[in-house]
PyMOL Python script that loads the backbone (N, CA, C, O; Angstrom):
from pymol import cmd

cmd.read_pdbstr("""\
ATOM      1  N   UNK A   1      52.553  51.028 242.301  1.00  0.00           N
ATOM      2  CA  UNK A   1      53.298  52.147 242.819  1.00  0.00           C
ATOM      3  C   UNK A   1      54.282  52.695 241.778  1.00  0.00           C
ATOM      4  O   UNK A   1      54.440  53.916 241.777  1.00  0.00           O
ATOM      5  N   UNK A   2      54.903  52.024 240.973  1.00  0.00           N
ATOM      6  CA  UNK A   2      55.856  51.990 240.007  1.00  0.00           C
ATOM      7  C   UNK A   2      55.351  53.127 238.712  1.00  0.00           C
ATOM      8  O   UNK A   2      56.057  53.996 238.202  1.00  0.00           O
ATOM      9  N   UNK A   3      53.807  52.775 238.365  1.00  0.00           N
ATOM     10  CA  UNK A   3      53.293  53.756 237.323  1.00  0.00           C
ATOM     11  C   UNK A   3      52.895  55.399 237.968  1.00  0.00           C
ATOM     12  O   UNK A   3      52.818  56.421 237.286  1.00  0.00           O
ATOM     13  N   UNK A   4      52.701  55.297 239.319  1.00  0.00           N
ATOM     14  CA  UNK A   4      52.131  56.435 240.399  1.00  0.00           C
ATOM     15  C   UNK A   4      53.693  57.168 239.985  1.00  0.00           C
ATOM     16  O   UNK A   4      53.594  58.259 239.423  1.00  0.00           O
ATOM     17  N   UNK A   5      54.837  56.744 240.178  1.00  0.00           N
ATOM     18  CA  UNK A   5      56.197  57.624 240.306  1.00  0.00           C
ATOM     19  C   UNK A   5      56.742  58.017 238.765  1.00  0.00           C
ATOM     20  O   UNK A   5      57.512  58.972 238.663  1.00  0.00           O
ATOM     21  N   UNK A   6      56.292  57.193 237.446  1.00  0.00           N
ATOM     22  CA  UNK A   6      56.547  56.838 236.466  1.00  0.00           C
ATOM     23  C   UNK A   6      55.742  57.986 236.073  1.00  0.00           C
ATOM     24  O   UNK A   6      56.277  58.908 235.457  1.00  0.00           O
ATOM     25  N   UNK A   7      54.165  58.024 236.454  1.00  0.00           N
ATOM     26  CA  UNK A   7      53.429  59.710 236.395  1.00  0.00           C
ATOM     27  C   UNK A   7      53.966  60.683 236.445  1.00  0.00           C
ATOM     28  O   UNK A   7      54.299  61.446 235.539  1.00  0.00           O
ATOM     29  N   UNK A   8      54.175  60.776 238.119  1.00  0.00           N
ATOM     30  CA  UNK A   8      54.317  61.415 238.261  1.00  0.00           C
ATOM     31  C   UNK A   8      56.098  62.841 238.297  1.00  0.00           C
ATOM     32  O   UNK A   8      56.398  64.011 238.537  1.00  0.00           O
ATOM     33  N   UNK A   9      56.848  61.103 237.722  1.00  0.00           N
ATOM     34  CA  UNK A   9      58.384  61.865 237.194  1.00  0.00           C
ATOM     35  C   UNK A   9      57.847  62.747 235.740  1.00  0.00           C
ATOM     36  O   UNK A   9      58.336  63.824 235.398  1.00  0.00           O
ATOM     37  N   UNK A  10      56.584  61.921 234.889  1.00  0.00           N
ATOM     38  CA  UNK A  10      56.760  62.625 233.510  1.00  0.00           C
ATOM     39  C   UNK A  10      56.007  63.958 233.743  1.00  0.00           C
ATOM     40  O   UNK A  10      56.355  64.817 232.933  1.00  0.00           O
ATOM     41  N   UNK A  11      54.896  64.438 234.797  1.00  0.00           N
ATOM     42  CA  UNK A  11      54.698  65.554 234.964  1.00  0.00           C
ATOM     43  C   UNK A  11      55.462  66.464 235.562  1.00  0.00           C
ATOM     44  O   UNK A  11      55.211  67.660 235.414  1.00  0.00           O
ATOM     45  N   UNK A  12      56.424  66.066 236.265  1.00  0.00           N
ATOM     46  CA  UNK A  12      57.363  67.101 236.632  1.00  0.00           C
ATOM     47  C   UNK A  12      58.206  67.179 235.704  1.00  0.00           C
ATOM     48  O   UNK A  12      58.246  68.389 235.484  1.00  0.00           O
ATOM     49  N   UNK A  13      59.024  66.608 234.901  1.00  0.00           N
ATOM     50  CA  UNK A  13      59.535  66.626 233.279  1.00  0.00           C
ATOM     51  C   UNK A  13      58.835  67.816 232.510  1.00  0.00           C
ATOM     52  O   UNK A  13      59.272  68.963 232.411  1.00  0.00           O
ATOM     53  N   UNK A  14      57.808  67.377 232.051  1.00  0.00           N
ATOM     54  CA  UNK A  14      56.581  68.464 231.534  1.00  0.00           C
ATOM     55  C   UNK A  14      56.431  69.664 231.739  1.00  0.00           C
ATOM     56  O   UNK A  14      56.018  70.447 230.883  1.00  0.00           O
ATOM     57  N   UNK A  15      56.833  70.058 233.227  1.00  0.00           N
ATOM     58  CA  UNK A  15      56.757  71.375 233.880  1.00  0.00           C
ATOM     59  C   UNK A  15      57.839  72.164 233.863  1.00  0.00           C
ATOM     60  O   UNK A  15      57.818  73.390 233.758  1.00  0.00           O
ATOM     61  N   UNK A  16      58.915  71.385 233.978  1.00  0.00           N
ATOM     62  CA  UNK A  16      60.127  71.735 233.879  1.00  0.00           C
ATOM     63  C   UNK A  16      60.313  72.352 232.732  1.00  0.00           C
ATOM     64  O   UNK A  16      60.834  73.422 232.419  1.00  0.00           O
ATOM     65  N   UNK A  17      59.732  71.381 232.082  1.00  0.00           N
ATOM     66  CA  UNK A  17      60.136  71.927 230.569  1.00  0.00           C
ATOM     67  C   UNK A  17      59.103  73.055 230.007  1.00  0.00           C
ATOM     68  O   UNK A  17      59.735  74.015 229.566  1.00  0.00           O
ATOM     69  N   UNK A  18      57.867  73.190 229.913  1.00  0.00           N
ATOM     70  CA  UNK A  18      56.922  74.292 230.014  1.00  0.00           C
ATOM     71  C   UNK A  18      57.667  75.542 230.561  1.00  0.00           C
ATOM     72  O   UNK A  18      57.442  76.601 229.976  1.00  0.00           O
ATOM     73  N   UNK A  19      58.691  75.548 231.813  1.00  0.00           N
ATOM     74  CA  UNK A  19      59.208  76.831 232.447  1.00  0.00           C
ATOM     75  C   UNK A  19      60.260  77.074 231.284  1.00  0.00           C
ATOM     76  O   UNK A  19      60.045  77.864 230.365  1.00  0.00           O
ATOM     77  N   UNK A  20      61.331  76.376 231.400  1.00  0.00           N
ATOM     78  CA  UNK A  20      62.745  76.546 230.507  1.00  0.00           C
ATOM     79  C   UNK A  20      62.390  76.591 229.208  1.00  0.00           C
ATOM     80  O   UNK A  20      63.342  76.797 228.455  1.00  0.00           O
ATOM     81  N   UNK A  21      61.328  76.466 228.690  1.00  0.00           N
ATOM     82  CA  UNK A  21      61.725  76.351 226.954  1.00  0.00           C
ATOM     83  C   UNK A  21      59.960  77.185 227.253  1.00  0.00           C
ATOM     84  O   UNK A  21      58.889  76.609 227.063  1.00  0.00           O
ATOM     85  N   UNK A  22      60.089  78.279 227.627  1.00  0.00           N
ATOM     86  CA  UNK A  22      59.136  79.613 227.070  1.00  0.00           C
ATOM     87  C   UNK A  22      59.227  80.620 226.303  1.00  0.00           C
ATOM     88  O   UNK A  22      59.229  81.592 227.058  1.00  0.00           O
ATOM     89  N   UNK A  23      59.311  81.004 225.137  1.00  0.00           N
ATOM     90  CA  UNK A  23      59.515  81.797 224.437  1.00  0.00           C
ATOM     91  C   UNK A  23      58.122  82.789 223.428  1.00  0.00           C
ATOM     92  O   UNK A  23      57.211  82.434 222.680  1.00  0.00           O
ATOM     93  N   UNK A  24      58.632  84.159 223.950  1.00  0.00           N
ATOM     94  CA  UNK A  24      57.017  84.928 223.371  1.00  0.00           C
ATOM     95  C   UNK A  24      58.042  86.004 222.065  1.00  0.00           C
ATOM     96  O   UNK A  24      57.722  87.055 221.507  1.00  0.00           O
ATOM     97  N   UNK A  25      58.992  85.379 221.984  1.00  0.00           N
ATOM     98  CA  UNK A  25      59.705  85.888 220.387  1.00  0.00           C
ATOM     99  C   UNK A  25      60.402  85.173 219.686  1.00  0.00           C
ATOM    100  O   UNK A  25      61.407  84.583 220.082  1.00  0.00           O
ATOM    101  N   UNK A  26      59.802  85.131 218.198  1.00  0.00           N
ATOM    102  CA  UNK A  26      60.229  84.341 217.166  1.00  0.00           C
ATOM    103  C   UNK A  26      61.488  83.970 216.754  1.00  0.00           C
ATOM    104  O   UNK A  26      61.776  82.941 216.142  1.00  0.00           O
ATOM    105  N   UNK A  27      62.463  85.130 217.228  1.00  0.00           N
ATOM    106  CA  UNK A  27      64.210  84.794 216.643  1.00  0.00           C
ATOM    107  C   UNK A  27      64.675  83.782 217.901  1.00  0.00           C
ATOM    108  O   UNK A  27      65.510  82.930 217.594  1.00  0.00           O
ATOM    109  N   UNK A  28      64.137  83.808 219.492  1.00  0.00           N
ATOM    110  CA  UNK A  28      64.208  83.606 220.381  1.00  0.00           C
ATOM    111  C   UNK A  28      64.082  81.437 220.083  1.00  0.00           C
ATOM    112  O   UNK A  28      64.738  80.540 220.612  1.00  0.00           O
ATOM    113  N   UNK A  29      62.897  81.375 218.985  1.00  0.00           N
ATOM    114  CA  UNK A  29      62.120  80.318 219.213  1.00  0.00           C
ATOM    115  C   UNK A  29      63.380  79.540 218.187  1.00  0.00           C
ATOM    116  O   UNK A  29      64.188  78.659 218.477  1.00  0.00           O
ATOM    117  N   UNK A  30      63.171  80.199 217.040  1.00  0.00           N
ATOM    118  CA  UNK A  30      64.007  79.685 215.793  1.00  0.00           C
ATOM    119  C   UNK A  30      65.423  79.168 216.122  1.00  0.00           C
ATOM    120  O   UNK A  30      66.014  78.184 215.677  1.00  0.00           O
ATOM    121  N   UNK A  31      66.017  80.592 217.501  1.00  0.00           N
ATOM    122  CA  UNK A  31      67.683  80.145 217.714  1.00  0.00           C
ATOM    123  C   UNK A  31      67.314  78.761 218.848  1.00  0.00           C
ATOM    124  O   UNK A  31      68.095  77.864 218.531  1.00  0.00           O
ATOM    125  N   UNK A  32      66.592  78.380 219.800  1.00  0.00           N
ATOM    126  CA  UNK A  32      66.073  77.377 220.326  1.00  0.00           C
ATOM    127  C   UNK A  32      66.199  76.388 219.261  1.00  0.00           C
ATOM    128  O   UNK A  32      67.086  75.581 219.537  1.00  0.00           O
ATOM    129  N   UNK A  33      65.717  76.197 218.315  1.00  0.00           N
ATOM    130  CA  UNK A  33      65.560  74.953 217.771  1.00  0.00           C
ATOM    131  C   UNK A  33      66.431  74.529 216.666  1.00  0.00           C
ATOM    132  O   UNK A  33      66.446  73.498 215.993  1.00  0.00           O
ATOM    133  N   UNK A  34      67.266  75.757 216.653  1.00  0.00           N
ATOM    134  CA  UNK A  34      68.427  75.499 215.678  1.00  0.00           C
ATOM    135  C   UNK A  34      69.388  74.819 216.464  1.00  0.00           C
ATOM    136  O   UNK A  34      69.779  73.688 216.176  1.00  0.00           O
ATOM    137  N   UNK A  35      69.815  75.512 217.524  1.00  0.00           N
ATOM    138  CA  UNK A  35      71.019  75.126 218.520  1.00  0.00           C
ATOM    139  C   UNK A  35      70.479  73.492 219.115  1.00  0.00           C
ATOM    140  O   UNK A  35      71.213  72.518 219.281  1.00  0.00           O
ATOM    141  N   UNK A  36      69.518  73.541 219.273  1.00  0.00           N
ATOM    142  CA  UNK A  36      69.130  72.244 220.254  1.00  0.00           C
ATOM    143  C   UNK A  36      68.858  71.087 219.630  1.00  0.00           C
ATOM    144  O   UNK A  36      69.376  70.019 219.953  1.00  0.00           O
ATOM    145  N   UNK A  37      67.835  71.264 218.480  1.00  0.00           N
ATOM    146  CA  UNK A  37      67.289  70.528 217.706  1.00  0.00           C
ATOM    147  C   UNK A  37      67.105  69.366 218.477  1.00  0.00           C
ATOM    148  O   UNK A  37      67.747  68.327 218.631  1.00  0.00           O
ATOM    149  N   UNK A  38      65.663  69.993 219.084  1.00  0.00           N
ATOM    150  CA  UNK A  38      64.698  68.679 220.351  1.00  0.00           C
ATOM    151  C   UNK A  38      63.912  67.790 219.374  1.00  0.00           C
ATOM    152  O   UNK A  38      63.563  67.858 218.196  1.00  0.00           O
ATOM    153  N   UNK A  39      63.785  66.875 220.451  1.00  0.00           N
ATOM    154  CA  UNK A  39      63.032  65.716 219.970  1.00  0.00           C
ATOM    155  C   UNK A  39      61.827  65.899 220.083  1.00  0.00           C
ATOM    156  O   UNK A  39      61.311  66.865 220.645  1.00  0.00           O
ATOM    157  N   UNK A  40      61.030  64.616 219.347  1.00  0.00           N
ATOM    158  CA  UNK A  40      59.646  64.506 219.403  1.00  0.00           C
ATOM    159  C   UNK A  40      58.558  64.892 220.088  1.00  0.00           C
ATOM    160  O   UNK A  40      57.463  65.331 219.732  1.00  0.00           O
ATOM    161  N   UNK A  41      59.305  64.528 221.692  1.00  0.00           N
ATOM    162  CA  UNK A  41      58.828  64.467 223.147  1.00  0.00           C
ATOM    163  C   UNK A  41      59.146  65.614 223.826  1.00  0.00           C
ATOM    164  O   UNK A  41      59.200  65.838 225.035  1.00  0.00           O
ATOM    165  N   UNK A  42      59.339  66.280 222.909  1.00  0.00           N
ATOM    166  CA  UNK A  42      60.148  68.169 223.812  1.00  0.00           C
ATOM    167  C   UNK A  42      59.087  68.889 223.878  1.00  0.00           C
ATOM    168  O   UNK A  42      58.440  69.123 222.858  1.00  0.00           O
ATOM    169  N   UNK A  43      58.664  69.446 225.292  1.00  0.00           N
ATOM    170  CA  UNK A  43      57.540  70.417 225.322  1.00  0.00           C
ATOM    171  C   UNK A  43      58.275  71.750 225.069  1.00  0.00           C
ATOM    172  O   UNK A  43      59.434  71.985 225.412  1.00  0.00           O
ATOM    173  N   UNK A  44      57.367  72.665 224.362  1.00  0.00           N
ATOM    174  CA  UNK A  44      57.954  74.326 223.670  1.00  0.00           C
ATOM    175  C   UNK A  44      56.776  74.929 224.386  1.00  0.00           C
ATOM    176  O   UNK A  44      55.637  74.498 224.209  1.00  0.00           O
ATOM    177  N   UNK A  45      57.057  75.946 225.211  1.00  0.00           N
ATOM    178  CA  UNK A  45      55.706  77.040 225.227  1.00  0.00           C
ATOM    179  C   UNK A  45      56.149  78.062 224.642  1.00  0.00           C
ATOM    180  O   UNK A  45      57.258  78.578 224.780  1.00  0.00           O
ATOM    181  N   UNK A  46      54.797  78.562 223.592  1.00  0.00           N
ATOM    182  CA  UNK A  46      55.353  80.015 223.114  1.00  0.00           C
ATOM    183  C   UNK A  46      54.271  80.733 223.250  1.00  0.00           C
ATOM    184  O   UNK A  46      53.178  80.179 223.134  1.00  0.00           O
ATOM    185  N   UNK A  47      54.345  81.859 223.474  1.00  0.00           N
ATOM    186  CA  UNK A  47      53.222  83.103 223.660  1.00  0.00           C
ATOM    187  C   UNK A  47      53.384  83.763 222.722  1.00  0.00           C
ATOM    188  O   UNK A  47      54.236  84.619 222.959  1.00  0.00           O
ATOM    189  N   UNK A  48      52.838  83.835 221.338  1.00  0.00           N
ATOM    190  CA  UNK A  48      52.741  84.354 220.121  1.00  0.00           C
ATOM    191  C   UNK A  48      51.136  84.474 219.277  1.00  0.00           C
ATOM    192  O   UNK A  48      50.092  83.852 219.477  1.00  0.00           O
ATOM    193  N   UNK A  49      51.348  85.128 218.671  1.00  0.00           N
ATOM    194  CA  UNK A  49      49.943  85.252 217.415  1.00  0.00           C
ATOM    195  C   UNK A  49      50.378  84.183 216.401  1.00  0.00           C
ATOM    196  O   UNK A  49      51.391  84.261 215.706  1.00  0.00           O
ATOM    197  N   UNK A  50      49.505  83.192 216.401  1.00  0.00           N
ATOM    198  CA  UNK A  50      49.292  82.682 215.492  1.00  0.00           C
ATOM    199  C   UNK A  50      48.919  83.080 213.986  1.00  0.00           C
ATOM    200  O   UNK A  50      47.698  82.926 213.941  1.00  0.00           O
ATOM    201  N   UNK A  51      49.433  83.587 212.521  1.00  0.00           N
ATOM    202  CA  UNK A  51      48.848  84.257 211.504  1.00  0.00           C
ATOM    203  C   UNK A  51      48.444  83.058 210.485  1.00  0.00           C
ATOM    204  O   UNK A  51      47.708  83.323 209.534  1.00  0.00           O
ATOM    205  N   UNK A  52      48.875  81.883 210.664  1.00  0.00           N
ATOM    206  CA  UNK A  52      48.329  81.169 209.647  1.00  0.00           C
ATOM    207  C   UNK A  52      49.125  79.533 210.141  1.00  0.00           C
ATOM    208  O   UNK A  52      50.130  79.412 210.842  1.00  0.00           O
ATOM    209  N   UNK A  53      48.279  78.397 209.500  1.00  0.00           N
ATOM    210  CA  UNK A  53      48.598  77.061 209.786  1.00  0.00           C
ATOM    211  C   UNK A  53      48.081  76.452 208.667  1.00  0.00           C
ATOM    212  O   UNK A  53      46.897  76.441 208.330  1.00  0.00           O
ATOM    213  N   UNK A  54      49.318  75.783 207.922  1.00  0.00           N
ATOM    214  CA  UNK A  54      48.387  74.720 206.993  1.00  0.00           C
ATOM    215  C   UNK A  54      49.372  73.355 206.929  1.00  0.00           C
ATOM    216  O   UNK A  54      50.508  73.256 207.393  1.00  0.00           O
ATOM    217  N   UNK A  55      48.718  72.499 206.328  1.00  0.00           N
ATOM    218  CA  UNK A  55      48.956  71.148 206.190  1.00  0.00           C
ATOM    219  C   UNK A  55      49.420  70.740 205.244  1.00  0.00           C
ATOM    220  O   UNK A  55      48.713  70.474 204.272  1.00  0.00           O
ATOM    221  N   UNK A  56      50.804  70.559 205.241  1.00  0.00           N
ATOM    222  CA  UNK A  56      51.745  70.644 204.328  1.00  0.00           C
ATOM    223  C   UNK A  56      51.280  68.829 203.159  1.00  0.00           C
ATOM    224  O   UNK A  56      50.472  67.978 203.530  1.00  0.00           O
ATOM    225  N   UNK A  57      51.902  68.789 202.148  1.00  0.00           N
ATOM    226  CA  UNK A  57      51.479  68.022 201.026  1.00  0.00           C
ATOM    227  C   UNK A  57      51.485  66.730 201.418  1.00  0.00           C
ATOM    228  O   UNK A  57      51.561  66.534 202.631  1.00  0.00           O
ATOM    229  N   UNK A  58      51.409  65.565 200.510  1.00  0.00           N
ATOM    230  CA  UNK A  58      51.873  64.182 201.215  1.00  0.00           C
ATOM    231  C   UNK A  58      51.701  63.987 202.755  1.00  0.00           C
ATOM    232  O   UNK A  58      52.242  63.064 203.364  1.00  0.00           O
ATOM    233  N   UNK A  59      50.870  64.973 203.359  1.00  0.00           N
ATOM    234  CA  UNK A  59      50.482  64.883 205.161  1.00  0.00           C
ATOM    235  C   UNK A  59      51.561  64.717 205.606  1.00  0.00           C
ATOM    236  O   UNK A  59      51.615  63.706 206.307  1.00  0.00           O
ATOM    237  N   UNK A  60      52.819  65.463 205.490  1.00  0.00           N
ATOM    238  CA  UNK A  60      54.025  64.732 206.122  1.00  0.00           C
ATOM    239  C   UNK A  60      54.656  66.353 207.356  1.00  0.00           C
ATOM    240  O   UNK A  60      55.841  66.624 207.550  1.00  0.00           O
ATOM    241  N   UNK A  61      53.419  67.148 207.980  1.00  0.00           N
ATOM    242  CA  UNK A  61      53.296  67.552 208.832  1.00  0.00           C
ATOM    243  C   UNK A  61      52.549  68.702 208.678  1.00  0.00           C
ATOM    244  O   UNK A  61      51.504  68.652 208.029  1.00  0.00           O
ATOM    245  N   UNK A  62      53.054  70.065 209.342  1.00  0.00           N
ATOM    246  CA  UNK A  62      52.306  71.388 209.336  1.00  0.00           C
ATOM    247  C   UNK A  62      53.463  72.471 209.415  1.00  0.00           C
ATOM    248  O   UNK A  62      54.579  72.264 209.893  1.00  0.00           O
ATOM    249  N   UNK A  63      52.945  73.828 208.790  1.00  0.00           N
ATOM    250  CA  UNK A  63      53.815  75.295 208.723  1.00  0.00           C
ATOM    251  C   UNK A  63      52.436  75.700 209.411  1.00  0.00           C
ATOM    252  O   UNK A  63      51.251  75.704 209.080  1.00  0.00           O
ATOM    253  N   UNK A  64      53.284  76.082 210.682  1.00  0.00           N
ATOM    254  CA  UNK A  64      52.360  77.409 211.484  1.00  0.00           C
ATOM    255  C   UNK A  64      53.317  78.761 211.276  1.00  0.00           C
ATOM    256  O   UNK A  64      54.538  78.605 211.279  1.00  0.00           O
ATOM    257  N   UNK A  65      52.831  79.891 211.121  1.00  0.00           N
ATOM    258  CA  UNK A  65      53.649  81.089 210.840  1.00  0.00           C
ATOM    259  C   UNK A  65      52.934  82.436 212.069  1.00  0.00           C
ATOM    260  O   UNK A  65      52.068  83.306 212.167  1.00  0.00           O
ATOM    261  N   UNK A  66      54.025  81.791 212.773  1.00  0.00           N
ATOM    262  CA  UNK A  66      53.778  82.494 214.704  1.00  0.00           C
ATOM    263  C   UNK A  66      54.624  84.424 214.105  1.00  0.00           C
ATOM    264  O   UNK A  66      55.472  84.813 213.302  1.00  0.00           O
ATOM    265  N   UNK A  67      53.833  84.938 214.968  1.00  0.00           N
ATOM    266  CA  UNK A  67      54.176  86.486 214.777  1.00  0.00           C
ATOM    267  C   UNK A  67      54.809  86.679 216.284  1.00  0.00           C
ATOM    268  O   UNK A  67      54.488  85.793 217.076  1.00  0.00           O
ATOM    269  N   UNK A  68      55.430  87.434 216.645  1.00  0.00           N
ATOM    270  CA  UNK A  68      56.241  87.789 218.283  1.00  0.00           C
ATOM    271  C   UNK A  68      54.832  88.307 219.199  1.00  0.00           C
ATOM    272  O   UNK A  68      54.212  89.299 218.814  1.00  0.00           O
ATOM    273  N   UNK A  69      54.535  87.786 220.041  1.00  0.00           N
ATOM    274  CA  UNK A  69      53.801  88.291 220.880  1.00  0.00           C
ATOM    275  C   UNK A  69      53.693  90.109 221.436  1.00  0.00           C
ATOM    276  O   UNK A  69      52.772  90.707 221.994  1.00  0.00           O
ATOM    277  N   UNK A  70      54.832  90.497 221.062  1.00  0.00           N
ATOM    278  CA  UNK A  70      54.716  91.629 221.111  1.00  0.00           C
ATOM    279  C   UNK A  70      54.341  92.700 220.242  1.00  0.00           C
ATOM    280  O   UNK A  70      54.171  93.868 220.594  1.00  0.00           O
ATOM    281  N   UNK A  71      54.183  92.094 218.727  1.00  0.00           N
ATOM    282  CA  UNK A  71      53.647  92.665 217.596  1.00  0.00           C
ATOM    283  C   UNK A  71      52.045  92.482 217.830  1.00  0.00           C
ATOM    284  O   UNK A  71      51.267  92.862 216.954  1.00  0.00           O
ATOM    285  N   UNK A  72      51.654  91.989 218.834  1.00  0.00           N
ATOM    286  CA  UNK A  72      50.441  91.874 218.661  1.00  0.00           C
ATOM    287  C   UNK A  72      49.315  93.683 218.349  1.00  0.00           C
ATOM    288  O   UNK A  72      48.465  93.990 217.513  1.00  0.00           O
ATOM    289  N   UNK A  73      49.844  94.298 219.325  1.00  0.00           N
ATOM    290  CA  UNK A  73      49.244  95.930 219.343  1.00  0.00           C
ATOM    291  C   UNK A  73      49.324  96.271 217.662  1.00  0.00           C
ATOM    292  O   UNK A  73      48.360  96.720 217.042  1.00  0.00           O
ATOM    293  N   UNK A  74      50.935  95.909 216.914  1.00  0.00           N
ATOM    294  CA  UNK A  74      50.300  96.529 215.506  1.00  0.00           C
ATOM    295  C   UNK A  74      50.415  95.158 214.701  1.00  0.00           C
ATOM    296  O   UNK A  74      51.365  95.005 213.933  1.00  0.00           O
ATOM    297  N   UNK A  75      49.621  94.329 214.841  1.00  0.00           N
ATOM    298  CA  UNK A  75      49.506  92.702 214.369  1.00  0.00           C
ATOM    299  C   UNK A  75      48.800  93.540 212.675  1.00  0.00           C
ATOM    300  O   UNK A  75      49.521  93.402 211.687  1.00  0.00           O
ATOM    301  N   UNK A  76      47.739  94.164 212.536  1.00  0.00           N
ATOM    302  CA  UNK A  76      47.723  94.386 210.880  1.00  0.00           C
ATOM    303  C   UNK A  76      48.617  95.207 210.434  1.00  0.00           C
ATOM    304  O   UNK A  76      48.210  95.669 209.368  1.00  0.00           O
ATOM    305  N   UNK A  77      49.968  95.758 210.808  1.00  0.00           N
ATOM    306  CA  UNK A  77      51.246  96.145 209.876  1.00  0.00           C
ATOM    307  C   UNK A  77      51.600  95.067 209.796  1.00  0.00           C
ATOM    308  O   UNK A  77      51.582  94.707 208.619  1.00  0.00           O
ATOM    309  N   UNK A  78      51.921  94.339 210.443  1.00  0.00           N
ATOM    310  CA  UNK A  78      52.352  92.708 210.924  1.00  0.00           C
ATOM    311  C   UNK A  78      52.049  91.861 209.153  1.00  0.00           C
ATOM    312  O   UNK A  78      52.752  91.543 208.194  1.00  0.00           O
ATOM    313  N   UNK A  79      50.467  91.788 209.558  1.00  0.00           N
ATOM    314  CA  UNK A  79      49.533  91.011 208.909  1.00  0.00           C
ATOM    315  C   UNK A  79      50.006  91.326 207.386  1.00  0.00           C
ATOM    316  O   UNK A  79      50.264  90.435 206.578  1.00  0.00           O
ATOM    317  N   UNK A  80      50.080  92.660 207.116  1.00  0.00           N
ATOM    318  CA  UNK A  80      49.936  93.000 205.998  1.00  0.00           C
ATOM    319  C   UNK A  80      51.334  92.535 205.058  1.00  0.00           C
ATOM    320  O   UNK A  80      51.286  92.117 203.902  1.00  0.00           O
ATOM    321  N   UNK A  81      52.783  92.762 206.025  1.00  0.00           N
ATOM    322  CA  UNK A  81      53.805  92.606 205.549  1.00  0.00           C
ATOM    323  C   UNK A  81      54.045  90.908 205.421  1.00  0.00           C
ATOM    324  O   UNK A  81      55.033  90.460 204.840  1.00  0.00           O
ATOM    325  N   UNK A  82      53.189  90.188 205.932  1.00  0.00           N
ATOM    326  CA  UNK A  82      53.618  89.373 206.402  1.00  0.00           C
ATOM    327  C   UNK A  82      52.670  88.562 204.873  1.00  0.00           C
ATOM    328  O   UNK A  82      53.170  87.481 204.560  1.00  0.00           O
ATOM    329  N   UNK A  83      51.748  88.887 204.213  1.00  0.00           N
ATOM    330  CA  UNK A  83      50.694  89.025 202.972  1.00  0.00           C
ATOM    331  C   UNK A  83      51.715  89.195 201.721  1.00  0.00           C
ATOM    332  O   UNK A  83      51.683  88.457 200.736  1.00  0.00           O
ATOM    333  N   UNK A  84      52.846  90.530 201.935  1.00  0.00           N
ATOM    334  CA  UNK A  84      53.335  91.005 200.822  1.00  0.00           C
ATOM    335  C   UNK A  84      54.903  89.823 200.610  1.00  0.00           C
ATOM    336  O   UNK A  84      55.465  89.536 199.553  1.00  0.00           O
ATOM    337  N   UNK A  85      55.218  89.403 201.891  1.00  0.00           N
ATOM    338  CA  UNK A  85      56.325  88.244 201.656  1.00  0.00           C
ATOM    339  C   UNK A  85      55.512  86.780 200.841  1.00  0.00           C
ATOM    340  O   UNK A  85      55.922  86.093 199.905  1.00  0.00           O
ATOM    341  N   UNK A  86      54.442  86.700 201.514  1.00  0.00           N
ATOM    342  CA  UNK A  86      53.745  85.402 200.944  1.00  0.00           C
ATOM    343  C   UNK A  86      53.014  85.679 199.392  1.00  0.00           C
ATOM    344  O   UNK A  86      52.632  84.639 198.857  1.00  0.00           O
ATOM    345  N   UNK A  87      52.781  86.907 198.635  1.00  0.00           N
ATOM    346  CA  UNK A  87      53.063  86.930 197.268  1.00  0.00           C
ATOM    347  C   UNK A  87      54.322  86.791 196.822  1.00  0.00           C
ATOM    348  O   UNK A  87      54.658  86.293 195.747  1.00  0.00           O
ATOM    349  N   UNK A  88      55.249  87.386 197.942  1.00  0.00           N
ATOM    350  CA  UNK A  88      57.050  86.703 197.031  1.00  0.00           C
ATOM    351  C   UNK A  88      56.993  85.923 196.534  1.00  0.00           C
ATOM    352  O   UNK A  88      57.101  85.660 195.336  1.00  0.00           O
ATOM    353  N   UNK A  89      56.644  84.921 198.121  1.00  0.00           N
ATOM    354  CA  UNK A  89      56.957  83.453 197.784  1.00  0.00           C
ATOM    355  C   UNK A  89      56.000  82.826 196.450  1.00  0.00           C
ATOM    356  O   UNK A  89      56.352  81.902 195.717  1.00  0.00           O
ATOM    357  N   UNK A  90      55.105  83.358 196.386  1.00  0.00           N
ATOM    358  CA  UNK A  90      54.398  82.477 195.129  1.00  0.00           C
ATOM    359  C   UNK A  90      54.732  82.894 194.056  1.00  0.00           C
ATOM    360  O   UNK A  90      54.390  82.121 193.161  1.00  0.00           O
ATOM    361  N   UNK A  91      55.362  83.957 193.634  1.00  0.00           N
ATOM    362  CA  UNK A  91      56.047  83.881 192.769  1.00  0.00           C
ATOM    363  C   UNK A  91      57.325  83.604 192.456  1.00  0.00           C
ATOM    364  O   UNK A  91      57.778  83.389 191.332  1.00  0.00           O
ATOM    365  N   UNK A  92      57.943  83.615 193.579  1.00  0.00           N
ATOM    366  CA  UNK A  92      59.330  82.687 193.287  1.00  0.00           C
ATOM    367  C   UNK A  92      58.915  81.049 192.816  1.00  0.00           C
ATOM    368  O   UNK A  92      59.826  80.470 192.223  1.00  0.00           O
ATOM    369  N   UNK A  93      57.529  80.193 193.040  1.00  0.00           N
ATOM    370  CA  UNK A  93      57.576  78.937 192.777  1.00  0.00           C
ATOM    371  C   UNK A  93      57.859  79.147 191.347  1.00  0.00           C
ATOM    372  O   UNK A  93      58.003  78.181 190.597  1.00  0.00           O
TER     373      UNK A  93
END
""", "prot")
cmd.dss("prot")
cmd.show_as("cartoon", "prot")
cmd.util.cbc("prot")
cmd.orient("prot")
């Protein structure tokens, strides 16, 4: 009975947290995780475009680079600016 309530406290946890920590804009997501700075076990929902994910060096995690869900309609102005920052960056290395 003990694991049945132990369930079923962590799915209501889960849900809870799925409602309160929804975010479909990026400054929205960033000030979230600056101010809070959650743990391991913190569920985030975000409703965004995904533009790119890679696997950072030494496997010591991942850069996903989320666009605002609402840029989606002009996602290639998006795309494109978002192309001309990531030549910055390679030339700033």
């Amino acid at each position: 009975m003990q694991l049945i309530d132990n369930l079923r406290s962590a799915v209501l946890q889960q849900r809870e947290d799925e409602v309160s920590n929804f975010f479909s804009d990026v400054s929205d997501l960033r000030e979230f995780i600056s101010a809070r700075e959650p743990g391991a076990g913190v569920n985030i929902t975000v409703k965004m475009c995904c533009y790119n994910v890679e696997r950072l060096s030494a496997d010591n995690g991942s850069r996903i680079t989320l666009v605002s869900s609402s840029a989606y309609g002009t996602f290639e102005e998006v795309q494109e600016a978002l192309n001309g920052l990531n030549l910055v960056d390679l030339q700033l290395r």
